[in-house]
N, C-alpha and C positions, 0 to 999 in steps of 0.2 A: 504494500500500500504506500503510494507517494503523498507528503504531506501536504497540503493546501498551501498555494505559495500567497491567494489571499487571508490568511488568517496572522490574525496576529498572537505569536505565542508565548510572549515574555514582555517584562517591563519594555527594557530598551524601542522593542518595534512601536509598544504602545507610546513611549517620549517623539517617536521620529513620527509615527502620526499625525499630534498634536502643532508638530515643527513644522509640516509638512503642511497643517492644514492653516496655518497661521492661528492657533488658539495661545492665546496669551497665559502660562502658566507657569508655576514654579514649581519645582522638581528636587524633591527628593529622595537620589537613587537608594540610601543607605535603607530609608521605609519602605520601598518602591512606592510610592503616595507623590500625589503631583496636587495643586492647589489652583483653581480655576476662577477667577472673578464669575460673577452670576449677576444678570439683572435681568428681571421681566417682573410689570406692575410696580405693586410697592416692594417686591425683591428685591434687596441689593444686597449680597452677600458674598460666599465665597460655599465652591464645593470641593470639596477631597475626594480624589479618588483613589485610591488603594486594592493597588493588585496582590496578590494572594494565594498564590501558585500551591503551596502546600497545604491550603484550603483549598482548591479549585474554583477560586470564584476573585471578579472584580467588584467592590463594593462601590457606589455612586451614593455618598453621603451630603445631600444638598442643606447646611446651615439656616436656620431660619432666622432672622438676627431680631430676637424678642428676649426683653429681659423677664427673667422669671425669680419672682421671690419667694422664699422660703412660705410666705402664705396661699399663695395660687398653685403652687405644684402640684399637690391633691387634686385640683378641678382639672389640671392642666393634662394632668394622666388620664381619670378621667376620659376628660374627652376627647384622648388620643385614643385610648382604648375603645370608644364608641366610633370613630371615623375611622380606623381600622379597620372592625367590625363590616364596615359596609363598602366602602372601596374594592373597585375593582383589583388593585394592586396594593395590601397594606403595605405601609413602610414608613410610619409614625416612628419616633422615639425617642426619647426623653433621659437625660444622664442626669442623673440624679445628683452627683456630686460635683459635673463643672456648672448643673444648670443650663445644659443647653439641651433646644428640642431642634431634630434634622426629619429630614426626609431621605429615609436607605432604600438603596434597593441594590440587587445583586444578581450579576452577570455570571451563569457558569463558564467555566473554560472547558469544562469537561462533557462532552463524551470526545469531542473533535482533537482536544488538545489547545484550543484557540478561539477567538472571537471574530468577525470581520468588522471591517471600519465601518458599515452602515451599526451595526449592532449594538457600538459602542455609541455611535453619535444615538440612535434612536434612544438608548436605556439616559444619555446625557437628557437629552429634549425629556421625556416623561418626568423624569426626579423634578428638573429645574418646575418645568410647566406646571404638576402637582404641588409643590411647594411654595409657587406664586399663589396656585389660587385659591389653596386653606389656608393662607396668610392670613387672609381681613378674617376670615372666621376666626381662629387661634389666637389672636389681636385680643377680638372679641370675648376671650374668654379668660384670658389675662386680666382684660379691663373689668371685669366682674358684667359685661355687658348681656354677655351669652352663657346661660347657665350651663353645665356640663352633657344635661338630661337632655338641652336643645339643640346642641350643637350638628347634628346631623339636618336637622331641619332648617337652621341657618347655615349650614352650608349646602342643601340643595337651593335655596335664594340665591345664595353665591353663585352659585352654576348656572341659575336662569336668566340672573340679572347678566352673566358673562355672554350669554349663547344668545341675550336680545340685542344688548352693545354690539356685537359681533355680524348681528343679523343670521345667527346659526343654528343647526338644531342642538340637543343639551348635546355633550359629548360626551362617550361613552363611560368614562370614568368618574364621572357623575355619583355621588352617594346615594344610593339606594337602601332603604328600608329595606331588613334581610328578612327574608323570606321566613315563610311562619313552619317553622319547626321548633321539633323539640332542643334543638341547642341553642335558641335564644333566651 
């Protein structure tokens, strides 16, 4: 079996992509972790990417740059844990001890051995684009504005009011109310 000459199977190919594609990033080989500026909407942050090879997998850890205090973290779980729940793709999470909540999500490398460049930019696009737009909701529930119990229902608003703005239909990642079984 010859190995796919489009895939990318190690840090270095994944640096020369980035290089290649003109992505403005900062690179840290000794982590394999490169650091990305981010902005869409009220997002302006930064995302880490960290390859993982003896994990088999690329993490996409998109920043949400929200202060969280020792009194909101309870709600802040919560309603990560509730949005989660109903998302197409969860990848809510919350570090309890730096205080920060991201948006993860993770690229296998495995079965192929590798990734290709549409895959990685696609899994880039979904993190960033998810993490823009549970933004104002999470906001929202920092500020004590949005209870925990609501948060799915102000974020399907979120979604409608994006998809009228937009002139589009909702998109599919949209939080949906989980279906009525017995594991809710």
């Amino acid at each position: 079996m010859t190995a796919d000459p489009d895939l990318i199977a190690n840090f270095p190919d994944f640096v020369h992509l980035l290089e290649r594609d003109g992505v403005f990033h900062r690179t840290n080989p000794a982590e394999m972790t490169v650091e990305i500026p981010t902005q869409r909407g009220s997002l302006d942050s930064v995302m880490l990417v960290r390859w993982q090879p003896a994990d088999g997998v690329i993490q996409f850890i998109q920043v949400l740059p929200l202060t969280i205090g020792d009194a909101q973290l309870g709600s802040l779980v919560d309603a990560v844990t509730r949005l989660n729940h109903v998302l197409a793709i969860p990848g809510f999470d919350v570090n309890h001890t730096r205080k920060i909540l991201a948006y993860r999500l993770y690229l296998p490398l495995q079965p192929r051995g590798g990734v290709t460049a549409v895959e990685i930019q696609r899994m880039f696009q979904i993190t960033v684009k998810t993490a823009a737009e549970l933004l104002p909701v999470l906001a929202r529930v920092l500020a004590g504005a949005t209870p925990p119990a609501e948060v799915v229902a102000d974020a399907q608003r979120e979604y409608a009011a994006l998809a009228a703005a937009q002139g589009a239909p909702t998109p599919p990642s949209t939080p949906q109310a989980p279906p009525a079984t017995g594991m809710n």
